[in-house]
OpenMM code with the backbone's topology and positions (N, CA, C; nanometers):
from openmm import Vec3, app, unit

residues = "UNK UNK UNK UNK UNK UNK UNK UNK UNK UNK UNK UNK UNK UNK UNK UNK UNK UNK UNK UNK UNK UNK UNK UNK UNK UNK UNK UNK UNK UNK UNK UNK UNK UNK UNK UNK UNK UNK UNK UNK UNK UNK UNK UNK UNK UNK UNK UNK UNK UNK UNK UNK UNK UNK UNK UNK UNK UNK UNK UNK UNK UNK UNK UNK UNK UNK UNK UNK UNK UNK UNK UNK UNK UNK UNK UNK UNK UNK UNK UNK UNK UNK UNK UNK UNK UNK UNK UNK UNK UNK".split()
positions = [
    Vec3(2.7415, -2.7716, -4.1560),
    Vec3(2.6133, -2.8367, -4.1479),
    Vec3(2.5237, -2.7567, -4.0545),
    Vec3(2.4088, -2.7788, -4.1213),
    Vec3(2.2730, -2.6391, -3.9981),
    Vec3(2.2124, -2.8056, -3.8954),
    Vec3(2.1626, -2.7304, -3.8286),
    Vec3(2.0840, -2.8015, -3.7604),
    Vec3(1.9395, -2.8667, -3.7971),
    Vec3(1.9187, -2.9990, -3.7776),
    Vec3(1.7332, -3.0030, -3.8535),
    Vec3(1.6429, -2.9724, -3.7817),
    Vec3(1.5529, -2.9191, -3.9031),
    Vec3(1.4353, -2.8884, -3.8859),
    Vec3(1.3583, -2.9934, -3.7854),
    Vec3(1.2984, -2.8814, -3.6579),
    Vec3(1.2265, -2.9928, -3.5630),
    Vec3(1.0851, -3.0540, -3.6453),
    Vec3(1.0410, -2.9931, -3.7741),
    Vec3(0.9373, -3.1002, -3.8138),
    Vec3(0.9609, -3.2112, -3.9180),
    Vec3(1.1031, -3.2218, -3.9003),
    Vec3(1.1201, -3.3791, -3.9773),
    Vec3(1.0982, -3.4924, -3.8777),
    Vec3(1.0648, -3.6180, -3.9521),
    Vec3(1.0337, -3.7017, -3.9046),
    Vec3(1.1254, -3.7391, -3.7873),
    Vec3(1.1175, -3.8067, -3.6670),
    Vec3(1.1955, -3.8504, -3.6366),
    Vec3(1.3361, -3.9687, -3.6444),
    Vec3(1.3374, -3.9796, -3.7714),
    Vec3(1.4334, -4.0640, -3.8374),
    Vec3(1.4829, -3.9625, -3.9066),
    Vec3(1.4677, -3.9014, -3.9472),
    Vec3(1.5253, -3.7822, -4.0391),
    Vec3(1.5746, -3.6574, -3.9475),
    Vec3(1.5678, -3.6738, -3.8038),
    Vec3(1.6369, -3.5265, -3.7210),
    Vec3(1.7645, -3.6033, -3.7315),
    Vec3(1.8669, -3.4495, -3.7336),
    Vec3(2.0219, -3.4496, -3.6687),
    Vec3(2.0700, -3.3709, -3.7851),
    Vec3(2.2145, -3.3761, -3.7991),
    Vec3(2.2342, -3.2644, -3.8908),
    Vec3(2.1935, -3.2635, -4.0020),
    Vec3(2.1797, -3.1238, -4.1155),
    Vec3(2.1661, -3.1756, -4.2265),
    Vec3(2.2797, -3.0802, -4.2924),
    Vec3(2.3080, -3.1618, -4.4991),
    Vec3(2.4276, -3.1253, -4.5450),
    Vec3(2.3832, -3.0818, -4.6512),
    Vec3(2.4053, -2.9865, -4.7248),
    Vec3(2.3709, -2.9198, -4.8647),
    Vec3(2.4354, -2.9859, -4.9515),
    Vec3(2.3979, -3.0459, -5.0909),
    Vec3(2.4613, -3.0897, -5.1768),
    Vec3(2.4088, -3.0265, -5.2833),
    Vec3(2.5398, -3.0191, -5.3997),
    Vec3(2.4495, -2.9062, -5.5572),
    Vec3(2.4671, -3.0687, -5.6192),
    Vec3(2.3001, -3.0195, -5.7075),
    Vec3(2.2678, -3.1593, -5.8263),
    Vec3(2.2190, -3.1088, -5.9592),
    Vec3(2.3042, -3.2121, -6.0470),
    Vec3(2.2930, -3.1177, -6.1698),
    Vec3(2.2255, -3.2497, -6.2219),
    Vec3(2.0866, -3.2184, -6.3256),
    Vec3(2.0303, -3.3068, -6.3757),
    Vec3(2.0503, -3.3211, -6.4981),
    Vec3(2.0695, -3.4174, -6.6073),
    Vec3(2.0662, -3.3998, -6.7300),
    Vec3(1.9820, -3.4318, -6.8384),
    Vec3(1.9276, -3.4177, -6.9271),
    Vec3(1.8429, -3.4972, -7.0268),
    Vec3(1.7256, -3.4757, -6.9848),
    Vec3(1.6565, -3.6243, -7.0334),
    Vec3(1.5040, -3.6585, -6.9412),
    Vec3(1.4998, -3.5827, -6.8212),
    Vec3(1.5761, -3.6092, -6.7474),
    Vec3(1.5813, -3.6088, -6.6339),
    Vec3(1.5286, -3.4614, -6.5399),
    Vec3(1.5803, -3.3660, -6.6813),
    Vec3(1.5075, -3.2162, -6.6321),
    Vec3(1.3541, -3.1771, -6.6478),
    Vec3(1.3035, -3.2804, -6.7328),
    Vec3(1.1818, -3.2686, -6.7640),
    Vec3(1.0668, -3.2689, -6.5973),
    Vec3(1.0280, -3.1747, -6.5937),
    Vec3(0.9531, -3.1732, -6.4382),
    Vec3(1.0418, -3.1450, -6.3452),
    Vec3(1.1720, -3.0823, -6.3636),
    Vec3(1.2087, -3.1056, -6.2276),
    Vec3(1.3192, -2.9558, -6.2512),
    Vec3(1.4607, -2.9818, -6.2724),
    Vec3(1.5163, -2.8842, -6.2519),
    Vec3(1.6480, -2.9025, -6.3330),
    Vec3(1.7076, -2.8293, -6.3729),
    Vec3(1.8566, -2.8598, -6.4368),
    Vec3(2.0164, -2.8410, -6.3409),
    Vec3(1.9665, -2.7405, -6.2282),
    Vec3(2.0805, -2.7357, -6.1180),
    Vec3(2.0042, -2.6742, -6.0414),
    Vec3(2.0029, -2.7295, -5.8875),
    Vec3(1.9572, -2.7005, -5.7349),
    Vec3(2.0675, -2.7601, -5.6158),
    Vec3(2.0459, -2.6800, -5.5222),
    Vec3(2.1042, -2.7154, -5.3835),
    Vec3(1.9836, -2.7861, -5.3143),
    Vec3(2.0242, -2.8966, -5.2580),
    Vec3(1.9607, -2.9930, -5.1983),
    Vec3(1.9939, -3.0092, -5.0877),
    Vec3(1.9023, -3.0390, -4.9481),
    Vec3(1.9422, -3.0651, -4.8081),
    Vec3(1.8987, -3.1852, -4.8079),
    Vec3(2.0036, -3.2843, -4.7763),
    Vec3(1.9653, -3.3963, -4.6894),
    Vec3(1.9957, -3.4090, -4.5272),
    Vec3(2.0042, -3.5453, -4.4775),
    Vec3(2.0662, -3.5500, -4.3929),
    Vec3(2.1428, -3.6339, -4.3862),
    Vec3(2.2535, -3.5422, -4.2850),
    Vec3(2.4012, -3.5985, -4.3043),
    Vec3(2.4585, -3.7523, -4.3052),
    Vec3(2.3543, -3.8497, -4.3475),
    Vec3(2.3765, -3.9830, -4.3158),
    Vec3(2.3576, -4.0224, -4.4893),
    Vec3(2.2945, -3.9035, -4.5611),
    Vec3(2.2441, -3.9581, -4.6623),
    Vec3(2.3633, -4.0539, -4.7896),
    Vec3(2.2807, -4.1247, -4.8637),
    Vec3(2.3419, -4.1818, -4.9598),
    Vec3(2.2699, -4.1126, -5.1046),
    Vec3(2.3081, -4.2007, -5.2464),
    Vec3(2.3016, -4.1374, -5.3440),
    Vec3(2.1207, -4.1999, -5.3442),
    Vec3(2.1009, -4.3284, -5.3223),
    Vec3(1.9329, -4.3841, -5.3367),
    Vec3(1.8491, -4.2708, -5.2192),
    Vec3(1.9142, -4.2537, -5.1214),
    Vec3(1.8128, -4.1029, -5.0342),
    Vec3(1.8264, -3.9967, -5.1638),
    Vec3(1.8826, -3.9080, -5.2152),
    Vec3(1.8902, -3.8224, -5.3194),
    Vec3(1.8024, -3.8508, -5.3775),
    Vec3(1.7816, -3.9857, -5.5084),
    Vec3(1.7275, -4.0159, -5.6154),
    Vec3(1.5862, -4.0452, -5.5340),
    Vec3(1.5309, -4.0762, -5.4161),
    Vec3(1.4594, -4.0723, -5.3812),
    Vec3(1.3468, -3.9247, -5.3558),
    Vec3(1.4099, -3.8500, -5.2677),
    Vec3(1.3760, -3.7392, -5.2644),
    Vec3(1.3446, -3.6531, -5.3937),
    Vec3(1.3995, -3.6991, -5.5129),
    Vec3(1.3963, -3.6097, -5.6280),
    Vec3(1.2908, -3.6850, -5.7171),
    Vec3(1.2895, -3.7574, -5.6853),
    Vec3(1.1651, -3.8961, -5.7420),
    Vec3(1.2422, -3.9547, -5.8915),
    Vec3(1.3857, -4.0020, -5.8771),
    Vec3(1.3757, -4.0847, -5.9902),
    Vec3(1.4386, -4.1923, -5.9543),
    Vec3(1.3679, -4.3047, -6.0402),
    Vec3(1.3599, -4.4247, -5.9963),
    Vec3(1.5433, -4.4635, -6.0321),
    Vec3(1.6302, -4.5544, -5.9070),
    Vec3(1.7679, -4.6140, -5.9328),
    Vec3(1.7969, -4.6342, -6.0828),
    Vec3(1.6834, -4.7701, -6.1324),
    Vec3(1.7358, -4.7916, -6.2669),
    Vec3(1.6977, -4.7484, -6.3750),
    Vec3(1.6529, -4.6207, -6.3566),
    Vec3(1.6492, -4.5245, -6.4780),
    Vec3(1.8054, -4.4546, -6.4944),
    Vec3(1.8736, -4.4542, -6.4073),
    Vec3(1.9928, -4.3728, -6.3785),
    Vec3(2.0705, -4.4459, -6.4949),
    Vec3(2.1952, -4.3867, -6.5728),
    Vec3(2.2589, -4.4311, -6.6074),
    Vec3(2.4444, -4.4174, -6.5915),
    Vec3(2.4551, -4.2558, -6.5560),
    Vec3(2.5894, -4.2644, -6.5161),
    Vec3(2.5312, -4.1313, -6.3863),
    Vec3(2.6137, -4.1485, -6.2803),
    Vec3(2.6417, -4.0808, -6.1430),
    Vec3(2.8104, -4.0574, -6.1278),
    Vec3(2.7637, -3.8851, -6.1035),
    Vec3(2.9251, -3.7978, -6.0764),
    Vec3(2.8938, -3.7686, -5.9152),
    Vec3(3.0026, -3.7913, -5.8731),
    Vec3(3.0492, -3.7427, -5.7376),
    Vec3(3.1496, -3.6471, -5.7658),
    Vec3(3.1083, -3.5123, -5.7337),
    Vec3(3.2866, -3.4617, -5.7879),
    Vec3(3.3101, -3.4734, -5.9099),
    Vec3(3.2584, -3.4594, -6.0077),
    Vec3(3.3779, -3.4646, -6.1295),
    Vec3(3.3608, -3.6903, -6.1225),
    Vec3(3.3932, -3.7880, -6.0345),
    Vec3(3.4253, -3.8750, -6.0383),
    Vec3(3.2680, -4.0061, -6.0441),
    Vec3(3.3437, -4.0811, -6.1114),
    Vec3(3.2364, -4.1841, -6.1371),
    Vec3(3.2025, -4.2558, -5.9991),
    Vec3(3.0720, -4.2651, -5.9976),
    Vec3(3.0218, -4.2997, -5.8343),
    Vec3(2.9052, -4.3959, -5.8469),
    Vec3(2.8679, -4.4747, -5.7452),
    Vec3(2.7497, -4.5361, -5.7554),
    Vec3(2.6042, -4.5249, -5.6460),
    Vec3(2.5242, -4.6341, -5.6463),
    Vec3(2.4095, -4.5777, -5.6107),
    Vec3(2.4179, -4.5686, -5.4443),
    Vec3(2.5393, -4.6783, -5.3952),
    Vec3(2.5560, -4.7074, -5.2202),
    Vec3(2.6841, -4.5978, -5.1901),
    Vec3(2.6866, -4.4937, -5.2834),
    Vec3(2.7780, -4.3708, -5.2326),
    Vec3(2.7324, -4.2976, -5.1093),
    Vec3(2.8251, -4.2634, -5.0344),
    Vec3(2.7739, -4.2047, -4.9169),
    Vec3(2.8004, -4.0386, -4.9539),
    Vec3(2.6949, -3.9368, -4.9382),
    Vec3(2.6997, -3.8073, -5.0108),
    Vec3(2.7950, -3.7194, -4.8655),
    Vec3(2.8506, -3.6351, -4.8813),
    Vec3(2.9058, -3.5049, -4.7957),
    Vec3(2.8757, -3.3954, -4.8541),
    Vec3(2.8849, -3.3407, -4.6928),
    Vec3(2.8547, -3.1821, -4.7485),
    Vec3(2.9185, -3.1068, -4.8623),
    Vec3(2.8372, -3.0400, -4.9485),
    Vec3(2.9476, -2.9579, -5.0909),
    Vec3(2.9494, -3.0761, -5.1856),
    Vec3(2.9029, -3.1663, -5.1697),
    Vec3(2.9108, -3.2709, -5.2927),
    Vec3(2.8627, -3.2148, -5.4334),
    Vec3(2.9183, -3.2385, -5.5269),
    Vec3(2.8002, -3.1862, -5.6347),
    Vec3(2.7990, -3.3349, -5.7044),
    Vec3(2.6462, -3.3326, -5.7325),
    Vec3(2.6613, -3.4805, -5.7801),
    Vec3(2.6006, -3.4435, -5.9123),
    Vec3(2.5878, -3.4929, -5.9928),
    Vec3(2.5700, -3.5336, -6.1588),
    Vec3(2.4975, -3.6990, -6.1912),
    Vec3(2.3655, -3.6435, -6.2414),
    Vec3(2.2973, -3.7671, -6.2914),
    Vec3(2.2062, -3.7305, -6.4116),
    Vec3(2.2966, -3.8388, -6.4871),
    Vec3(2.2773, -3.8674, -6.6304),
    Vec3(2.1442, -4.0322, -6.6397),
    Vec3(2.0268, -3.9991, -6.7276),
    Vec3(1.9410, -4.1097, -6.7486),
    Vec3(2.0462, -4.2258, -6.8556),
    Vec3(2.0044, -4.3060, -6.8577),
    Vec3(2.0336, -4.4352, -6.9541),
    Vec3(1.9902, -4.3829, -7.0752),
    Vec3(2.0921, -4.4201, -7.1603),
    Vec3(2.0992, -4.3613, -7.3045),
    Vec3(2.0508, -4.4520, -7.4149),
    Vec3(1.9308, -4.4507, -7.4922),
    Vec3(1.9092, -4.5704, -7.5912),
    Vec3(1.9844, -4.4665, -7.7453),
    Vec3(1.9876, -4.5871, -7.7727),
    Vec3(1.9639, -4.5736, -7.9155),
    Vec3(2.0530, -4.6675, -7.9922),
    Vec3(2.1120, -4.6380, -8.1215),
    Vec3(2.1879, -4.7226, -8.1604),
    Vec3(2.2285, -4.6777, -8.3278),
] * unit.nanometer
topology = app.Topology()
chain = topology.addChain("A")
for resn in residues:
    res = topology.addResidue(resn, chain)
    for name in ("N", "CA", "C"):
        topology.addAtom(name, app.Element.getBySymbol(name[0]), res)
């Protein structure tokens, strides 16, 4: 973990942790299909989806690892997380 940046907010200083995020579908539209992301080291999966701007219940499946995860996951450093939108059709 690096140290934070002294111009984050003060709720947001102390360490921070790199996580890789792979987007899928919709979801790349405006944004990205795989990036390394810094949060800080307190973060959860709703800080992520926040920072990346997509809304919780658009989400439809979340990987931690390879493993099925949810939105009150607590992220670590090296995480790679995976988020898939909600799938219509029929």
């Amino acid at each position: 973990m690096t140290q934070a940046n002294t111009l984050l907010p003060n709720n947001m200083k102390g360490l921070l942790m790199i996580v890789q995020v792979r987007l899928f579908a919709t979801f790349r539209q405006g944004r990205f299909k795989k990036q390394q992301l810094e949060l800080t080291d307190r973060s959860h999966m709703t800080d992520l989806l926040e920072q990346i701007d997509i809304p919780a219940q658009e989400v439809g499946i979340l990987l931690v690892n390879g493993r099925d995860s949810s939105l009150d996951c607590k992220l670590s450093e090296n995480d790679q997380v995976s988020i898939f939108p909600t799938l219509g059709g029929g």
